[in-house]
N, C-alpha and C positions, 0 to 999 in steps of 0.2 A: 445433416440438419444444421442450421444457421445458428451458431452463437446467439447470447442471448446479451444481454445491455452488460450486465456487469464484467463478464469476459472481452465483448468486443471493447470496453471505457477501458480496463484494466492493461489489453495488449495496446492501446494508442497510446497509452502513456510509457511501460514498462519494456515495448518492446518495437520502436520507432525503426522502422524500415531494417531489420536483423537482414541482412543478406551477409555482413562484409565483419565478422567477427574477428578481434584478435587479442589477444591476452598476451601481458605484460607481468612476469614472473616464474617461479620456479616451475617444474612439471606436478610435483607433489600440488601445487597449489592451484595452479591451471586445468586439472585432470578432469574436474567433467564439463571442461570447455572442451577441450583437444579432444575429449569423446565425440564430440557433435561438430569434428573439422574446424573448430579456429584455428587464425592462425597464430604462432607461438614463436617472442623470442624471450631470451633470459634479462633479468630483472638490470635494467644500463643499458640496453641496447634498443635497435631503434627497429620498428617493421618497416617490410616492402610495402609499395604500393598506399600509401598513408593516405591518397584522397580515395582508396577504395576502401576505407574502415569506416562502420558504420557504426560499431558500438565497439567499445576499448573497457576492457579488464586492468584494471591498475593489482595484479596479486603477489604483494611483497611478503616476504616470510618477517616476523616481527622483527627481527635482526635488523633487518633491512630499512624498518622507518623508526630504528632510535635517533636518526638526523635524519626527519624525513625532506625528501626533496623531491619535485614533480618531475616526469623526462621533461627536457627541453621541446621536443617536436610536438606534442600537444597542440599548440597552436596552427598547425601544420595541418591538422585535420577536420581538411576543408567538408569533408560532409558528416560528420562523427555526430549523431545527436543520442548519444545514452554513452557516458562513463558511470563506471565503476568504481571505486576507488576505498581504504580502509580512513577512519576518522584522522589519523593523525596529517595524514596527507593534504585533508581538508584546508588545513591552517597557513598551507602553501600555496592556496590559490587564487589569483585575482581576475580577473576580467581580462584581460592581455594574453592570461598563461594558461586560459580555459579554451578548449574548442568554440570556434566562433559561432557554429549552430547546435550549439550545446540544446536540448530540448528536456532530459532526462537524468537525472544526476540521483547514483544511488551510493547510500555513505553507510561502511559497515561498521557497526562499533563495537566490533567483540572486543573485550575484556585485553585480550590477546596481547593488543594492540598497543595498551597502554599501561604504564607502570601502574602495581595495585596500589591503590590511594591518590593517584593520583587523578585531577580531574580531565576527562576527556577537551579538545583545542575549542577555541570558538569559532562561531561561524567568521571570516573575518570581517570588519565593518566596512571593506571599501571594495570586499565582493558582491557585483549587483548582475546579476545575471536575467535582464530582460525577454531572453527569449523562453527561459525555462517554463515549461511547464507540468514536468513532473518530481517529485520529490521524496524520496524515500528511506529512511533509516529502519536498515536490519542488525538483526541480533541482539544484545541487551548485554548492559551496561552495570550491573547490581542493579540497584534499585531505582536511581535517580531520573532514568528517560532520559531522553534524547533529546528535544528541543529547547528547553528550560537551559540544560549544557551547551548548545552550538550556538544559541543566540540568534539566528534567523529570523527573521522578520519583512513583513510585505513589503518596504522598502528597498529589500533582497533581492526578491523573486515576484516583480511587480505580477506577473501573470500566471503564478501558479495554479493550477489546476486539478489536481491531483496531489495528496498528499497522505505517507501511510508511515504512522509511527505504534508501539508501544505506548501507553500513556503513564506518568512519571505515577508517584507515591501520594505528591501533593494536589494533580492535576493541575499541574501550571502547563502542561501540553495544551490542553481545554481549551484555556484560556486562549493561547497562542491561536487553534486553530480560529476562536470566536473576531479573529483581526482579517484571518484572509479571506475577506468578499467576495476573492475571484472563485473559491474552491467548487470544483464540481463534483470531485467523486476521493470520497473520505474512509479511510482505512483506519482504525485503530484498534489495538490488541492490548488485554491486559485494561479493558476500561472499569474494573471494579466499581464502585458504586458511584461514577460519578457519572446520572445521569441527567445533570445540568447542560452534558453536551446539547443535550434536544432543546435546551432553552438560547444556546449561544451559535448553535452551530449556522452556516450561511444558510438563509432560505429556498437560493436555487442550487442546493447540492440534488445529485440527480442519481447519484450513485454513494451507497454505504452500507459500509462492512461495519460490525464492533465483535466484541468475544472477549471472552473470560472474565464474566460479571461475578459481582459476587452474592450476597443474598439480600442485601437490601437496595438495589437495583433494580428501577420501574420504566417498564417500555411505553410509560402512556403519553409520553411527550413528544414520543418518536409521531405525532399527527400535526406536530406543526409543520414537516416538513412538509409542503403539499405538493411538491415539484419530483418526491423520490422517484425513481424508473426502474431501480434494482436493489435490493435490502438482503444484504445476508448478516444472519445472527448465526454466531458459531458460540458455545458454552454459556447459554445463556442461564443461570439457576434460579432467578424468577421465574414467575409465570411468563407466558406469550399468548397475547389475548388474539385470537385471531380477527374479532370481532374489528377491534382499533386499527387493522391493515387493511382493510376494505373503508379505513375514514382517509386513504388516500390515491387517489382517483385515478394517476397515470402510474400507478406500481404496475407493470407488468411481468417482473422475475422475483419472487420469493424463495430463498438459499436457508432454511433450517437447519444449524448441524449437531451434533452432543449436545440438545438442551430436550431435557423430560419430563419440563413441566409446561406443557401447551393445553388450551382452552378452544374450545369454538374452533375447532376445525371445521367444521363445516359450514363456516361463515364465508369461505374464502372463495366457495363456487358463486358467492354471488359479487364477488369483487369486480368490479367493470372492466378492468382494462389488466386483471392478472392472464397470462398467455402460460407463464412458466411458473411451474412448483417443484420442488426440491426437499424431503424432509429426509434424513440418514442418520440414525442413530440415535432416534428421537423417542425413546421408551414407549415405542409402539401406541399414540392416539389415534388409529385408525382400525374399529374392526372391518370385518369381510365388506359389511353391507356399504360400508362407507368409501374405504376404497376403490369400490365397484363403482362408485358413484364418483368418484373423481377420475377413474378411468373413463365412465361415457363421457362427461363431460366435454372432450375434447382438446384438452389443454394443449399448445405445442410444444410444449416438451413434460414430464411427469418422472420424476424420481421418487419413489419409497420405500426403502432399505431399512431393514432394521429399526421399522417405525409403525 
């Protein structure tokens, strides 16, 4: 069976032509790349075959970026569109020193990485990376989030497309994402109650995630977007009116995960253009008679686990 919108939007960004892996770092830290055949050299040294790397693991052990410095051959990697790389590393990189078809840049900010107290690098201002279009900050940082700290901005990454963060304590993430116009498929985690995104976010996002709301957090604003194609809520602890997702006409994939408080499930069979439903884990709003009824339905694809 065919992928569905938010998987196929998610692998065009995250995971741009994977044939030609290779990872830069210790084996402790490379081990479940080298599970899956990258290829491996140690942390100073340079790989073979450099225009046949497609995506590049930067995995220093913390030691390693108290003076961080980027390899020199970087720019050498004539087709590499998704590096890797730990936040401090970030603060070393300009336009020259980046792969030239850079498409995918994912920045990890563990704690790890950086002295405690001390605040994560900025993005730096005279990094402009035009071809980018995907952008992603993992792991967490205490409390502060990610974007508010690197400073990125559209003026950055004029064609981003994708972008998936943690959202900060203040919600100055929010705000950040309400600047990029281009965005079409939006991730954020840890959106507690700021659901003022629905009020700021781009009108032609097509694709979006959010998760771990907190209680006063309302999905009703999620029907401005009228262009969404795939919507996953993951921990949602408000309600989820199912009624409000049929107010948006080309949803065709609905992703429900650990949230159990849902309404009007059975609004969803009359949703025009839903193909795919998804609910797991979801405090079971579905008796027999109902489930039955989303089985004939027809749907092309139907998950409900624990729901």
């Amino acid at each position: 069976m065919s992928e569905g919108p938010f998987q196929t939007s998610r692998d065009k960004y995250l995971n741009p032509r994977m044939t030609g892996v290779a990872c830069v770092g210790s084996k402790s830290e490379c081990g479940f790349l080298l599970d899956d055949g990258a290829a491996h050299v140690k942390w100073g040294q340079t790989p073979e075959r450099l225009d046949q790397i497609d995506a590049l693991y930067l995995m220093p052990t913390p030691a390693q970026v108290k003076k961080p410095k980027l390899p020199a051959f970087l720019p050498e990697l004539s087709g590499a569109r998704r590096l890797v790389l730990p936040a401090p590393l970030l603060a070393t990189l300009t336009p020259k020193a980046a792969p030239p078809k850079l498409v995918t840049l994912l920045v990890d900010l563990d704690g790890r990485f950086t002295a405690e107290g001390k605040q994560l690098p900025r993005w730096p201002d005279e990094l402009v990376l035009p071809e980018l279009r995907g952008l992603m900050f993992t792991g967490t940082y205490g409390s502060s989030g990610a974007w508010p700290k690197l400073g990125v901005a559209p003026r950055h990454v004029p064609g981003l497309e994708f972008f998936h963060s943690d959202v900060d304590s203040k919600g100055e993430v929010i705000d950040a994402v309400a600047r990029f116009e281009s965005l079409r498929h939006l991730e954020l985690g840890g959106i507690g109650n700021f659901d003022n995104l629905f009020d700021v976010a781009p009108n032609q996002l097509e694709v979006l995630q959010v998760g771990g709301s907190k209680l006063k957090f309302s999905l009703v604003g999620v029907t401005r977007l009228q262009k969404l194609r795939a919507l996953r809520l993951n921990t949602i602890k408000t309600e989820i009116d199912c009624r409000l997702l049929c107010q948006l006409p080309d949803l065709v994939e609905l992703d429900v995960l650990n949230s159990k408080k849902i309404s009007n499930v059975e609004a969803l069979l009359e949703c025009p253009a839903l193909r795919r439903v998804a609910f797991l884990d979801c405090g079971r709003p579905f008796n027999k008679a109902l489930r039955q009824r989303f089985e004939d339905h027809g749907f092309d694809a139907l998950a409900i686990k624990f729901a």
